[in-house]
C-alpha positions in Angstrom: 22.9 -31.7 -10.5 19.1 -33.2 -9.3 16.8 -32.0 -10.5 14.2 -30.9 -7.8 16.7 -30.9 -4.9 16.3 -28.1 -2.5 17.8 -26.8 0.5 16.7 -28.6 4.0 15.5 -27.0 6.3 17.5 -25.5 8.8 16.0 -27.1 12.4 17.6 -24.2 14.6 15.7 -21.1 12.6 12.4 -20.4 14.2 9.3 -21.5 12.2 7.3 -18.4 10.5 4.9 -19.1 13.5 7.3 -18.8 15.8 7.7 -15.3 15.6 5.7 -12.5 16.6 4.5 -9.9 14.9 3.2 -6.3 15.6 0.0 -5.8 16.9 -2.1 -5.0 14.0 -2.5 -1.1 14.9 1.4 -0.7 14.9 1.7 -3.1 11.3 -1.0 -0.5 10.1 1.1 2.4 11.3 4.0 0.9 10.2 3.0 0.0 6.5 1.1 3.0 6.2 4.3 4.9 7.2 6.5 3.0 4.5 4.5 3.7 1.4 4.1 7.4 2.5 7.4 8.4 3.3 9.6 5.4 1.7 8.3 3.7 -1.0 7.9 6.4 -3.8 11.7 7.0 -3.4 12.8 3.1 -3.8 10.0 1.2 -4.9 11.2 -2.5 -4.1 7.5 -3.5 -3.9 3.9 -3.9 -5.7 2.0 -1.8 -3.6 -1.4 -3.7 -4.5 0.4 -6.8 -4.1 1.8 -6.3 -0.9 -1.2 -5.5 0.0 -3.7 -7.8 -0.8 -1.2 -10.3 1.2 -1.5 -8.0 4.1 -4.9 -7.9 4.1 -4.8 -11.8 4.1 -2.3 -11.7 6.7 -4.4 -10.0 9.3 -7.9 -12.3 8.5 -5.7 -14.9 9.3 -4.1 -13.5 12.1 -2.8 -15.9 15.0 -5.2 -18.8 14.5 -3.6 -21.9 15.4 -2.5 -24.2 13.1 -2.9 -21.6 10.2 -0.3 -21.8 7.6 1.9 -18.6 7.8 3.5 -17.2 4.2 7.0 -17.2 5.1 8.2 -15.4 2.1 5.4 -12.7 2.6 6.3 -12.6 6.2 10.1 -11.7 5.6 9.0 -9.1 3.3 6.5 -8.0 6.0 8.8 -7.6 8.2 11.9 -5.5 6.2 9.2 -3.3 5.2 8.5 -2.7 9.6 12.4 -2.7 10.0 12.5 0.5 7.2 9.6 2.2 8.8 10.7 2.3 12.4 13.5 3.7 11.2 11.8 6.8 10.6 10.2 6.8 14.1 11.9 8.3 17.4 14.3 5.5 18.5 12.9 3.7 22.5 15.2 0.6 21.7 18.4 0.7 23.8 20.8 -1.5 21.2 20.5 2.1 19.4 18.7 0.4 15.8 15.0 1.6 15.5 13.1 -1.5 14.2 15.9 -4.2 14.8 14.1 -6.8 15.7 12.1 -6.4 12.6 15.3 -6.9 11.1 16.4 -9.8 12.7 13.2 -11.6 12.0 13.4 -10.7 8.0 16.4 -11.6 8.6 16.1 -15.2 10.0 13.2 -15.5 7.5 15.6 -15.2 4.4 17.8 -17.7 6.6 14.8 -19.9 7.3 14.2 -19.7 2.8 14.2 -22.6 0.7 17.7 -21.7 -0.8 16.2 -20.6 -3.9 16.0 -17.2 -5.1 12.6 -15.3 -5.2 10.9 -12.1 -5.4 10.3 -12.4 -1.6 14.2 -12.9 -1.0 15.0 -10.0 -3.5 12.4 -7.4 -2.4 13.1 -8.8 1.6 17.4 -8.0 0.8 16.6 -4.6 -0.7 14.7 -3.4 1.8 17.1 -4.7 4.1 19.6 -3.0 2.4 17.6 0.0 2.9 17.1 -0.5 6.1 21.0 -0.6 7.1 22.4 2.4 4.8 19.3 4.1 7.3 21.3 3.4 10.0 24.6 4.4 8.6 25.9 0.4 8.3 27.1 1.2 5.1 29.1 -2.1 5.0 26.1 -4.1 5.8 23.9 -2.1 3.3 26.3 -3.1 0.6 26.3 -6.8 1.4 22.8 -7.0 1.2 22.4 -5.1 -1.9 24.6 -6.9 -3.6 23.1 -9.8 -2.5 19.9 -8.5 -3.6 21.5 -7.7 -7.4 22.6 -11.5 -7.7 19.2 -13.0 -6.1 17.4 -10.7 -9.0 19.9 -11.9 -11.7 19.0 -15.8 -10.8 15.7 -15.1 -11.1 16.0 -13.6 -14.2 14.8 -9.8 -13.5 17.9 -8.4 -15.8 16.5 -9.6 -18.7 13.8 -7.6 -20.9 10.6 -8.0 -20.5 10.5 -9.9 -24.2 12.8 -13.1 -22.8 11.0 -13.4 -19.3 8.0 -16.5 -20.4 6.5 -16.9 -17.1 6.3 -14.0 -14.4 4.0 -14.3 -11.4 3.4 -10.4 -10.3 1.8 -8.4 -13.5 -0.9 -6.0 -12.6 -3.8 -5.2 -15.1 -2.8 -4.4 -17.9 0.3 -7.2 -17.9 3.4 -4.6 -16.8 5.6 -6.1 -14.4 6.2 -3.7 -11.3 9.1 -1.7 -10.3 11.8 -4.0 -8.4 15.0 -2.5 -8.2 
């Protein structure tokens, strides 16, 4: 093994900036709708977390040449694909919120081949997602993949034999993942 290797990047994915995202009325419906109706049930995310980088996310917004957080983005996105699931279906391929999806989706493609939280909390809700629209062999994919992403990372283990982890609130408890 080399030490430091990681995966290249893949020159057909789209770049972060390539893809579009809600305008920010919808994303505020949207998020808004996934922490009132979703998130209390499966909480995959760090609520304050999430949304400080959404916050950040929208001062940013579309300037050009701003650097986009890919791994922020794909979670972005899941968490859209799970909330339009819960709103009246308009899209005629029969998936509310599928090309939220696709893009969370071509964001954990477009990932440095290294687990993260991203990639974890991005596959979950995925997950999620899918078992919403009945694909119950697609939900189990992901979550699976999910489970082994979290095991890489180290997120089995108890909180005494994890040195080093990046998303403690206040008082030093890590949040909910899975």
């Amino acid at each position: 093994f080399i030490r430091g290797r990681v995966w290249p990047e893949l020159p057909f994915l789209p770049k972060p900036e390539q893809l579009s995202r809600p305008p920010q009325y919808v994303s505020d419906i949207l998020v808004g709708l996934y922490f009132d109706r979703l998130h209390y049930t499966f909480p995959v995310i760090f609520k304050p977390h999430f949304m400080d980088k959404y916050s950040r996310m929208l001062r940013v917004g579309n300037v050009p040449g701003a650097t986009q957080d890919k791994e922020f983005l794909m979670v972005f996105f899941a968490v859209c694909a799970c909330a339009s699931s819960l709103l009246p279906s308009t899209s005629e391929r029969g998936f509310p919120g599928i090309e939220y999806y696709e893009k969370a989706l071509l964001l954990h493609y477009a990932s440095p081949g290294q687990a993260s939280w991203e990639n974890v909390q991005c596959l979950a809700l995925l997950a999620m997602c899918a078992a919403g629209w009945n694909t119950l062999t697609r939900s189990w994919t992901l979550a699976g993949q999910a489970v082994r992403s979290a095991m890489d990372i180290g997120l089995h283990l108890s909180n005494r034999y994890v040195r080093k982890f990046p998303l403690r609130d206040r008082q030093g408890h890590l949040p909910t993942l899975l």
